[in-house]
C-alpha positions in Angstrom: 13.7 45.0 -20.7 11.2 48.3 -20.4 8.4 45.7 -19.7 10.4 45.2 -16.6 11.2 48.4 -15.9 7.8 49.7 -16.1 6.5 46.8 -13.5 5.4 47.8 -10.2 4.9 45.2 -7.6 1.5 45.6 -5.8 2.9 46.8 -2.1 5.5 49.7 -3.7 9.3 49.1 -2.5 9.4 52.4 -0.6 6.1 51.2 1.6 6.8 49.1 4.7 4.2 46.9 5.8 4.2 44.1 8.5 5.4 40.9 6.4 8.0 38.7 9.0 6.0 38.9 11.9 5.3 36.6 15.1 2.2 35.5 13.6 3.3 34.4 10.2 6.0 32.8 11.6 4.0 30.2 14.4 1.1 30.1 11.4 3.6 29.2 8.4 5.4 26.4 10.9 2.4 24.9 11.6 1.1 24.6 8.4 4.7 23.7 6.7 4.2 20.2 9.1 0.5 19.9 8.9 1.0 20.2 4.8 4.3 18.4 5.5 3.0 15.2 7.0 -0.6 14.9 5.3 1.6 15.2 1.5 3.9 12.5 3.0 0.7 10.2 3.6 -0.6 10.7 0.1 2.4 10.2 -1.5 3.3 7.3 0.2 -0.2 6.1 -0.7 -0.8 7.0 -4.2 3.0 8.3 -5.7 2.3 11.9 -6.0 2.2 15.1 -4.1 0.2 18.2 -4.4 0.7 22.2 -3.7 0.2 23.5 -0.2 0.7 27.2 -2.0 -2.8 28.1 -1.8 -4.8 26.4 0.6 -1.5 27.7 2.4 -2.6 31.0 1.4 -6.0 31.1 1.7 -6.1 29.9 5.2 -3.8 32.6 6.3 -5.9 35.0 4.8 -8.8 33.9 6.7 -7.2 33.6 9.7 -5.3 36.8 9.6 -8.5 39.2 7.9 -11.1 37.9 9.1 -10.5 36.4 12.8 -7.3 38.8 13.7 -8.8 41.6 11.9 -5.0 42.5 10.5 -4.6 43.6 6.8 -1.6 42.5 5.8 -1.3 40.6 2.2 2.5 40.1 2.9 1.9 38.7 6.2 -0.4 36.2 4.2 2.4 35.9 1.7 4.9 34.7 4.2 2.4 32.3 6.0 2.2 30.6 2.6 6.3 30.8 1.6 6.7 29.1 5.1 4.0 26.8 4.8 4.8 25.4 1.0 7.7 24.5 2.1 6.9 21.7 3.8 4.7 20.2 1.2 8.0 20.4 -1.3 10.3 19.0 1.6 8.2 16.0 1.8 7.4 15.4 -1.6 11.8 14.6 -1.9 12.1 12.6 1.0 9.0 10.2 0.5 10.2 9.5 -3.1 14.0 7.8 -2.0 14.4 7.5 1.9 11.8 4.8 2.5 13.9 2.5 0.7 16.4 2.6 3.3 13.1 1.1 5.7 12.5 -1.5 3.4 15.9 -2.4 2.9 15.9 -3.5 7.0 13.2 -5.5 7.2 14.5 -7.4 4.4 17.6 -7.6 7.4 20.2 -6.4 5.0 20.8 -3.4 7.1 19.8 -1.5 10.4 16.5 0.8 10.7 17.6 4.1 9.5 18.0 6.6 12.6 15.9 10.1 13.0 19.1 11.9 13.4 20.2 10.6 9.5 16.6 10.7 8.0 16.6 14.5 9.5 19.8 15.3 8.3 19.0 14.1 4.6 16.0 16.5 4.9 17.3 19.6 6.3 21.0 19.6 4.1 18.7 18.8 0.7 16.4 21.5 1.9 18.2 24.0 2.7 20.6 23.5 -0.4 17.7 23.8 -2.5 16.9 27.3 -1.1 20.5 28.5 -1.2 21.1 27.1 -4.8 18.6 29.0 -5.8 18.8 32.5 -4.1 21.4 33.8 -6.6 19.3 32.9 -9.5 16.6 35.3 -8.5 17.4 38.4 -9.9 18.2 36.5 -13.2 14.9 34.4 -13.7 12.8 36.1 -11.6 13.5 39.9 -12.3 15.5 40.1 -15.7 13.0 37.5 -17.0 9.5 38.5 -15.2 7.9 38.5 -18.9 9.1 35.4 -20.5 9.2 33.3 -17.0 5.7 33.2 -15.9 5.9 30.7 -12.7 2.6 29.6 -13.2 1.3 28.3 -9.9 3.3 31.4 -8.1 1.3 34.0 -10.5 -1.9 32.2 -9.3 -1.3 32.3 -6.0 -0.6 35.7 -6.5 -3.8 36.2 -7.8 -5.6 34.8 -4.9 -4.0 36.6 -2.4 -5.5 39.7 -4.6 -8.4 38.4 -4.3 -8.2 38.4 -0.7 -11.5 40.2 0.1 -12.8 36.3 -0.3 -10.3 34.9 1.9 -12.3 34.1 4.7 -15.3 32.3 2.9 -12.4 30.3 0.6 -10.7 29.4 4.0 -14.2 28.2 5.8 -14.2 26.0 2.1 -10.8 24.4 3.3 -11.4 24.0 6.4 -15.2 22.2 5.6 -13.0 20.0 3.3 -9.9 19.3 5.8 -13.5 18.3 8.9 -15.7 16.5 6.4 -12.6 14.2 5.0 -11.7 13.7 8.1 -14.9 12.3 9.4 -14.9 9.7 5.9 -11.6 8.4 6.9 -12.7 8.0 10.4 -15.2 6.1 9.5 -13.3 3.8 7.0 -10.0 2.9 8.5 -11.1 3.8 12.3 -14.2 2.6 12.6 -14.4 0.1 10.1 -17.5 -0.1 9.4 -17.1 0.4 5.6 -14.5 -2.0 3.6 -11.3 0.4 2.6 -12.3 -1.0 -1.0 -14.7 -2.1 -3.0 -13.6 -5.0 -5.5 -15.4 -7.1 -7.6 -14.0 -10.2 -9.1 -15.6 -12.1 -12.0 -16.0 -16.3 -12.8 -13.9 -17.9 -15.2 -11.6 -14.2 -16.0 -9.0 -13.8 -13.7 -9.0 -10.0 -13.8 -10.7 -7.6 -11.0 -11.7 -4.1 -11.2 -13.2 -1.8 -7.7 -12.4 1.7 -6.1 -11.3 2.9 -2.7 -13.2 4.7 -1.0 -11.3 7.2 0.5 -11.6 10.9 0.0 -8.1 12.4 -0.9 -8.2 10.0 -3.8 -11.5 11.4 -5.0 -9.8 15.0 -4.0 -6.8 13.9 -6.0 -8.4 13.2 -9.3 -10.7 16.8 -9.0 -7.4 18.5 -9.1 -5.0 16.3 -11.6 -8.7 16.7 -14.1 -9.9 14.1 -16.2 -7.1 14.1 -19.0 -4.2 12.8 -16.6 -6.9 10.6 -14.1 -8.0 8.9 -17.0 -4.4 8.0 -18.2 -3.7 6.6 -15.1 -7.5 4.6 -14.8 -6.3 2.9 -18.5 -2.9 2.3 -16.7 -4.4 0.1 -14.3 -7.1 -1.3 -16.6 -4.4 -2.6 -18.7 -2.8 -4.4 -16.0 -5.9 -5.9 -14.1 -7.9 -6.6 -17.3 -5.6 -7.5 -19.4 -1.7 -8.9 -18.4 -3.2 -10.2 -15.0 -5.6 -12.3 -16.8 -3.1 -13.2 -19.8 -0.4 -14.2 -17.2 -2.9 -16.3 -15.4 -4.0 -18.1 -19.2 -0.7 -18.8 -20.8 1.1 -19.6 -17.3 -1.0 -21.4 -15.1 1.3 -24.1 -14.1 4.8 -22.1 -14.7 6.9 -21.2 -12.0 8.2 -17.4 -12.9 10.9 -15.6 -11.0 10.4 -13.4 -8.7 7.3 -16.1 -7.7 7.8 -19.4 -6.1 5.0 -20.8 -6.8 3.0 -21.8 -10.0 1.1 -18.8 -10.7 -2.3 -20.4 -10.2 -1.5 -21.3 -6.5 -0.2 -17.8 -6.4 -3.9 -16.8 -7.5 -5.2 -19.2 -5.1 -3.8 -17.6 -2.2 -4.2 -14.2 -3.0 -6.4 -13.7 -6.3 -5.4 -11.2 -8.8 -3.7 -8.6 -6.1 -0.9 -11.0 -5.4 -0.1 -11.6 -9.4 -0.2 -7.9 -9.2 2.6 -7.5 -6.5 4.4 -10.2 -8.3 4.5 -9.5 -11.8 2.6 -6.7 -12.9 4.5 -4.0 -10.4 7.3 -4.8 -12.2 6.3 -4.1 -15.3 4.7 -0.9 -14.4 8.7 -0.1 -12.5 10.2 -0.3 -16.3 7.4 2.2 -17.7 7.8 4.3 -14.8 12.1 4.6 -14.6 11.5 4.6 -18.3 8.6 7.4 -18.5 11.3 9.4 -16.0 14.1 8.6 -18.1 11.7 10.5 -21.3 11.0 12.9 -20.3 14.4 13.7 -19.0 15.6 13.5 -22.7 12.7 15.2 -24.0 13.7 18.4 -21.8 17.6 17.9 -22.5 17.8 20.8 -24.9 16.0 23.1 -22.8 17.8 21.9 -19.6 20.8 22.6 -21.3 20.1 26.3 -22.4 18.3 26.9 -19.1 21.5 26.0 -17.2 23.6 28.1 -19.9 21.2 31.3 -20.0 21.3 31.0 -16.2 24.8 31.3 -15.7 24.8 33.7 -18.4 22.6 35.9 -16.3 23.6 35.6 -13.0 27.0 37.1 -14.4 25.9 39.7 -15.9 22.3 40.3 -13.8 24.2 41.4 -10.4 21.8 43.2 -7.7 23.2 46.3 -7.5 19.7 47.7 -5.8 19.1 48.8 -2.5 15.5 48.9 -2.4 13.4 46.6 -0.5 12.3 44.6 -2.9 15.6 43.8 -4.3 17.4 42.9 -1.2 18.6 39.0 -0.9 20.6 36.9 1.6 24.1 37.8 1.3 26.4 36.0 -1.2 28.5 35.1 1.7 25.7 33.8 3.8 24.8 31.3 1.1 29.1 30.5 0.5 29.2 29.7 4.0 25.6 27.5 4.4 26.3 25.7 1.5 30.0 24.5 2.6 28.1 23.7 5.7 25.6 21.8 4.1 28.6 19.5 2.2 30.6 19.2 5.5 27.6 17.8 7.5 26.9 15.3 4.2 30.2 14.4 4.1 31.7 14.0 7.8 28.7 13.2 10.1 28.8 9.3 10.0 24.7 9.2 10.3 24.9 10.2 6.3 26.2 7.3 4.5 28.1 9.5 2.0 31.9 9.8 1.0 33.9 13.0 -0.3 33.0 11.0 -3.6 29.0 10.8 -2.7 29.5 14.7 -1.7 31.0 15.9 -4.8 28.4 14.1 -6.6 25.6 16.1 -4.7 27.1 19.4 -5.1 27.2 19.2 -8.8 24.2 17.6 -9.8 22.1 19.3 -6.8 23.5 23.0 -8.0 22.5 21.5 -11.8 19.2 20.3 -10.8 18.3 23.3 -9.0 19.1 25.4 -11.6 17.0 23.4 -14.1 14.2 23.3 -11.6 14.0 27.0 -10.7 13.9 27.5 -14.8 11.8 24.8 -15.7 9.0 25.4 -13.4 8.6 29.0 -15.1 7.8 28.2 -17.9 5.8 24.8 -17.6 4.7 25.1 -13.7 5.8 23.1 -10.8 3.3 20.1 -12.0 5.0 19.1 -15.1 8.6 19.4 -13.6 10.5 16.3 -14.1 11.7 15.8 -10.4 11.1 12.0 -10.4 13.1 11.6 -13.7 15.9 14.0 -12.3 16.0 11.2 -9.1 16.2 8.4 -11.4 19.1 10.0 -13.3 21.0 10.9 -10.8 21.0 7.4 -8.9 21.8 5.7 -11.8 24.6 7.9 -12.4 25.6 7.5 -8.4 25.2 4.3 -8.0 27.4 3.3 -10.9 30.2 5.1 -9.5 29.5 4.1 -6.7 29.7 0.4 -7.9 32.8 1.1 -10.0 34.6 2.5 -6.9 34.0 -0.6 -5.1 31.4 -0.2 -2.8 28.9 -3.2 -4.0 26.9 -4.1 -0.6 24.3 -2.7 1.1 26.6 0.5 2.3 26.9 1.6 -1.5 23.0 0.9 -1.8 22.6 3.1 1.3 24.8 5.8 0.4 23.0 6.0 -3.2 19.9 6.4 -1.8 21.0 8.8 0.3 22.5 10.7 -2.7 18.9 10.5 -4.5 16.9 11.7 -1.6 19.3 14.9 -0.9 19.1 15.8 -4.9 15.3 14.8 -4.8 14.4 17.2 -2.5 17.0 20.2 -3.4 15.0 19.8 -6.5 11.7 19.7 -5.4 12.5 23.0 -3.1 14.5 25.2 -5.5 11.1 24.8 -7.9 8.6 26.0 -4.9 11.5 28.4 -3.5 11.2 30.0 -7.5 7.1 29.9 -7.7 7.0 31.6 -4.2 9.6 34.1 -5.2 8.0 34.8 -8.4 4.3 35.7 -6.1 6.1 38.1 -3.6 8.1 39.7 -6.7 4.3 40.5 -8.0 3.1 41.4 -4.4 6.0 43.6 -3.2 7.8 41.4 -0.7 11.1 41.6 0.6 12.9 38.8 -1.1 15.4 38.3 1.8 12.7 37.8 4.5 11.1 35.2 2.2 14.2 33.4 1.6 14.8 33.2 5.5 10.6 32.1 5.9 11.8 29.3 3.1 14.5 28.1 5.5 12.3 28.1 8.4 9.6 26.4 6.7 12.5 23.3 5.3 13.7 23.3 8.9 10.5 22.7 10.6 9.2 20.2 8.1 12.6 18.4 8.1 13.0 17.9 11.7 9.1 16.7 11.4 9.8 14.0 8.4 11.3 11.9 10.5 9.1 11.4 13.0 6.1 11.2 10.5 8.5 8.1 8.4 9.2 6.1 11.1 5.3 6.6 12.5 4.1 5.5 9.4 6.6 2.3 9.0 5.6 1.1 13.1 2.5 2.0 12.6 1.9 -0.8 8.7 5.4 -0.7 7.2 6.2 0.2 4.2 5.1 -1.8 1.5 1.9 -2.6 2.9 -1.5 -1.6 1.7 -2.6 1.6 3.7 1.4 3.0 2.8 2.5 0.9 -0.7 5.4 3.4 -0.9 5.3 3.8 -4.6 8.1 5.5 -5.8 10.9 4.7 -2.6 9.7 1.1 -4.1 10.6 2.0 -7.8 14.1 3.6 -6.7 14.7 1.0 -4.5 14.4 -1.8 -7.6 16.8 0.8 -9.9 19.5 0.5 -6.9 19.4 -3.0 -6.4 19.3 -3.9 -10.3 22.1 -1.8 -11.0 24.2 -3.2 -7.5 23.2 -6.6 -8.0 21.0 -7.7 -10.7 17.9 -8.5 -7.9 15.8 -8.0 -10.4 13.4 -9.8 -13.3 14.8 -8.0 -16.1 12.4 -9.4 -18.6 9.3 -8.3 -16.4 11.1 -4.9 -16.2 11.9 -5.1 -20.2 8.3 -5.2 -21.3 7.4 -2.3 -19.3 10.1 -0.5 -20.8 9.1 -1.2 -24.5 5.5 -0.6 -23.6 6.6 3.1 -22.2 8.5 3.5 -25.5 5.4 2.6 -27.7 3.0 4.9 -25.4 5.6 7.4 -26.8 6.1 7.0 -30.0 1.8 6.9 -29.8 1.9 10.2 -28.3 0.3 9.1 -25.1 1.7 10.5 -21.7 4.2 8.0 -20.3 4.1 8.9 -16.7 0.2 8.9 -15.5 0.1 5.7 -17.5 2.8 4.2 -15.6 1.9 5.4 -12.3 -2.1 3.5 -13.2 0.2 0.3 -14.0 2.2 0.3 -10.9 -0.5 1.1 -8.5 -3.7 -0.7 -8.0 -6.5 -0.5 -9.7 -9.0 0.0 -6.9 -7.1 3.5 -6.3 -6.9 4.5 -9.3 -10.6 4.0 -9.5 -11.5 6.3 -7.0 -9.5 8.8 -8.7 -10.8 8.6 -11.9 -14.0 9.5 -10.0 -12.8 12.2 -9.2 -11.5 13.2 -12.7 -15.1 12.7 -13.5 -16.2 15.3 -11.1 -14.2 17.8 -12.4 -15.1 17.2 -16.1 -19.1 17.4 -15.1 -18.2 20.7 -13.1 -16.0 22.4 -16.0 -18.6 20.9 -19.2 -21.3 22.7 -18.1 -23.5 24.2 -20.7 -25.4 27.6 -19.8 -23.0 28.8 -16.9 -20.7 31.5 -17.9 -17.2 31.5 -17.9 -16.4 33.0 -14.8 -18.8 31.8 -12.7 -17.7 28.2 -13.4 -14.0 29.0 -12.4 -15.1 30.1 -9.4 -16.9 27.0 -8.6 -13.7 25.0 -9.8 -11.4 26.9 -7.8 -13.6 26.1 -4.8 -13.7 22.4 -5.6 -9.9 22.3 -5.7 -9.6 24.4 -2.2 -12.1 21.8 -0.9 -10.4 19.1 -2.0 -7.0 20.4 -1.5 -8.7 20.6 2.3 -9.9 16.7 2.3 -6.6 15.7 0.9 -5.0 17.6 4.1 -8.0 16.0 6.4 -7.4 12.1 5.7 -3.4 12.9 6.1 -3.8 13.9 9.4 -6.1 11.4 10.3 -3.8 8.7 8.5 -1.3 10.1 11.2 -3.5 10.2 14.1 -4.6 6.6 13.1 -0.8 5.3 13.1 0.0 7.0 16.4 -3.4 4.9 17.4 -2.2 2.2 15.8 1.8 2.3 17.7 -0.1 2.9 21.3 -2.4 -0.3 20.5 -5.2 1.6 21.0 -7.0 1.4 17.7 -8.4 -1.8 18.4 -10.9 0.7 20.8 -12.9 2.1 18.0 -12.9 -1.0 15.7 -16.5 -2.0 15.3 -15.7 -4.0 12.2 -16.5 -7.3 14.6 -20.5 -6.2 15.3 -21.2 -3.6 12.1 -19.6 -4.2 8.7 -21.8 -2.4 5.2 -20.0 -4.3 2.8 -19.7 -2.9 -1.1 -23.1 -1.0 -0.4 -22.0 0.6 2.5 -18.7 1.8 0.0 -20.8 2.8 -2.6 -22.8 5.3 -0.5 -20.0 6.3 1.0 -18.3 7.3 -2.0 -21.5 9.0 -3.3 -21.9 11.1 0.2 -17.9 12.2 -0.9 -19.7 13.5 -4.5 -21.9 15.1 -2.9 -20.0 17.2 -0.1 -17.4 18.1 -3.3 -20.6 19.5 -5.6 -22.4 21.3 -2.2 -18.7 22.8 -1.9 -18.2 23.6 -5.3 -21.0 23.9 -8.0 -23.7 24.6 -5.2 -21.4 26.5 -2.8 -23.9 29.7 -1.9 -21.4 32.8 -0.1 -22.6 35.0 1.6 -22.1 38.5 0.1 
């Protein structure tokens, strides 16, 4: 308790400095639907998401220091609260809601309107902020030596750092153009194949990359301990069950096929006894990997919620200093009960009082857990997915045993999932950014209000950026597979109506279990066996990169996490550059004006022109990184 007593935040609470201002405000927006949308595209291409916290923060920096000439490192701080937010907002709602897309093409239901998808967005998000605004003084005060929030203290740290900012932002920025420029080149040009496969004669397996840069940008940042789990993932399937499927079954006829499985190869070689089968298998490792570590964090869930409580009855704010000041209690009465009315009575939101209750109580459990859990193992190893998974198999069996069977309980389950996905996915980056103004000095109501902001502007964004992407190549398809919304979608209807190969599902279930008991992480195995290989290729790449840049012999210590922490702003920046040119392609692609640049017809490299490609994207990330020269 003296260790908190004794802190002092780096802006003192008797000092005013400019923090919600005009600027931060239009900057943070911006970036909370630039961040927003280009997270959406990745992680309706590869499954997973990635922090906008401080490439958020180190833009802002370099905008504000170095071209506006202001010096203002809460102004920064707010650009980056604001900003996050939008990451965190998609993240939720491209994990459940583009099930409910899928769902009507398959004609069991209409398309899902803007107004509903918004809706879903904005009452998860700002539920997710307002759950966790009374648990601030207890976790994030009472607890700042125990609960270390670790990607909040880092970015923290790098607004410290701040007399860098504007040669880290120019390294964002030179990520965000040069990415840009690749994926130009690939899917608007194309002039380069989006993959590079090779298959072999007489084995029915196939291994390539893609050659795309916010893969290769992905795998830098996950490192080469999770890249490769998920490289062995796909291995296993491609070079292993693909081929053994195609031995032992040649001439069978296997549900969910309709076909022998060697005229399925015949039409569409190893990819389409991947979509068949082998997705399947990887859905049971994934629900199951979820489902793990779920239990696995049980005991600490369950203390987390208790010490909460615990200290949010006796950890009343009582202060009246700046840097203790939060939205009122009655504010937060008031927007939640408004947040539960608009689920419950506005007939875009497929939800009863029933589907209401539900999200009240497990989004206020969830959030709590979340805004815990993510102080003390960081945002990345927070089990959101496995929290989703829970909760709509929990909500769709009531849901089933109250009677509502068809596609309107399917719809309102999913709907459940994606409000308790996101309040979960917010409460966690509401906590981290808490935790980084607590250490700067900020005013802890003007960030909660910049949190709202940022959910509102990124939720009434989502919607537009979901239904681009579906007009633009639908859901399913190869530029947006839809990893996850696909995996929740199969839990709904399995539990609904049994739509699913349950043996398929079964052996990826057992084979989670065994990865388990071997002590091998469940989840970036899963994620390899459920998406294709020639993706996770191109990530493991990547994971490459990063273990030549950290094994370095004769470079000290300090030096090299520099050039690390450049190669992640970089690629944090390519990662943001191919989103938005993903979008600006579908917007193309909806006008039917793509066609325009597509030179595929008179220029086409072939694998040489993808393996160049791919070396070029080495190269920019090591010129960026290891051989990144700043000027003094």
């Amino acid at each position: 308790m003296n260790e908190n007593k004794e802190f002092k935040p780096y802006i003192p609470a008797e000092k005013i400095t400019p923090e919600f201002t005009v600027t931060s405000i239009i900057m943070g927006v911006i970036l909370a639907v630039i961040f927003g949308a280009a997270n959406a595209y990745l992680g309706l291409r590869v499954g997973m998401t990635v922090s906008a916290s401080i490439p958020a923060a180190v833009i802002s920096m370099g905008v504000i220091r170095k071209i506006m000439k202001k010096n203002s490192i809460l102004e920064s701080n707010m650009v980056q609260t604001i900003g996050s937010a939008g990451e965190s907002l998609a993240a939720g709602a491209i994990f459940t809601m583009p099930a409910l897309f899928l769902w009507a093409e398959e004609g069991l239901c209409e398309m899902p309107g803007i107004v509903e998808i918004t809706l879903i967005a904005l009452c998860g998000g700002v539920l997710g902020v307002l759950f966790m605004v009374p648990l601030r003084n207890a976790l994030i005060v009472k607890e700042h030596a125990t609960l270390l929030y670790p990607e909040g203290t880092a970015c923290a740290d790098v607004l410290l750092a701040g007399e860098e900012g504007g040669a880290n932002a120019a390294t964002v920025f030179s990520g965000m153009g040069i990415a840009a420029i690749f994926k130009f080149v690939v899917d608007g040009l194309k002039v380069i194949p989006a993959d590079v496969a090779v298959a072999f004669k007489g084995f029915k397996g196939e291994i390539g990359m893609e050659c795309y840069p916010a893969l290769l940008g992905v795998g830098y940042i996950v490192g080469p301990r999770i890249a490769s789990f998920m490289f062995v993932g796909s291995l296993i399937g491609w070079m292993v069950l693909i081929p053994v499927i195609c031995l032992f079954g040649a001439d069978t006829v296997m549900y969910p096929g309709t076909e022998t499985i060697s005229a399925l190869y015949a039409a569409g070689g190893a990819a389409k006894i991947w979509s068949t089968y082998v997705k399947y298998i990887g859905a049971g490792a994934i629900a199951t990997g979820g489902i793990i570590s779920l239990i696995k964090s049980l005991p600490l869930i369950i203390t987390t919620f208790r010490d909460s409580m615990k200290s949010m009855k006796g950890g009343k704010n009582t202060s009246t200093e700046r840097t203790a000041q939060d939205l009122p209690m009655n504010v937060i009465l008031i927007g939640i009960v408004a947040m539960v009315a608009i689920i419950w009575l506005v007939p875009a939101i497929p939800v009863n009082p029933i589907g209401a209750l539900i999200i009240v109580i497990f989004g206020f459990f969830f959030a709590t857990v979340s805004s815990r859990m993510v102080g003390l193992v960081g945002s990345s190893n927070n089990p959101v997915s496995g929290m989703a998974i829970a909760t709509l198999l929990i909500a769709t069996m009531i849901i089933k045993a109250s009677g509502n069977t068809g596609i309107n309980g399917m719809k309102a389950a999913i709907a459940i999932g994606s409000v308790i996905c996101i309040v979960a996915a917010i409460a966690g980056d509401t906590s981290q950014d808490l935790k980084t103004g607590y250490l700067l000095g900020a005013t802890p109501k003007k960030q909660q209000i910049g949190e709202l902001i940022g959910v509102v502007a990124s939720g009434l964004a989502i919607g537009g950026v979901l239904y681009l992407l579906n007009t633009a190549w639908g859901y399913g398809s190869a530029e947006v597979p839809a990893p996850q919304a696909t995996l929740m979608k199969m839990i709904v209807e399995g539990i609904m109506g049994g739509k699913l190969p349950w043996t398929l599902v079964f052996i990826g279930v057992f084979l989670a279990i065994g990865l388990e008991i071997l002590r091998i992480p469940v989840m970036p195995f899963a994620i390899g066996l459920y998406l294709p290989i020639y993706l996770n290729a191109a990530i493991m790449i990547g994971g490459v990169v990063r273990m030549f840049v950290d094994g370095r012999k004769n470079v000290d210590d300090k030096k090299k996490e520099e050039q690390a922490t450049d190669g992640t702003l970089y690629c944090a920046g390519m990662i943001a550059g191919e989103g938005l040119v993903g979008i600006l392609l579908a917007i193309l692609a909806v006008v039917n004006v793509s066609s325009v640049f597509d030179l595929s017809g008179s220029i086409n490299l072939g694998n040489a022109g993808g393996v160049i490609l791919m070396l070029l994207m080495i190269l920019s990330l090591l010129k960026f990184s290891i051989w990144n020269k700043k000027k003094a």
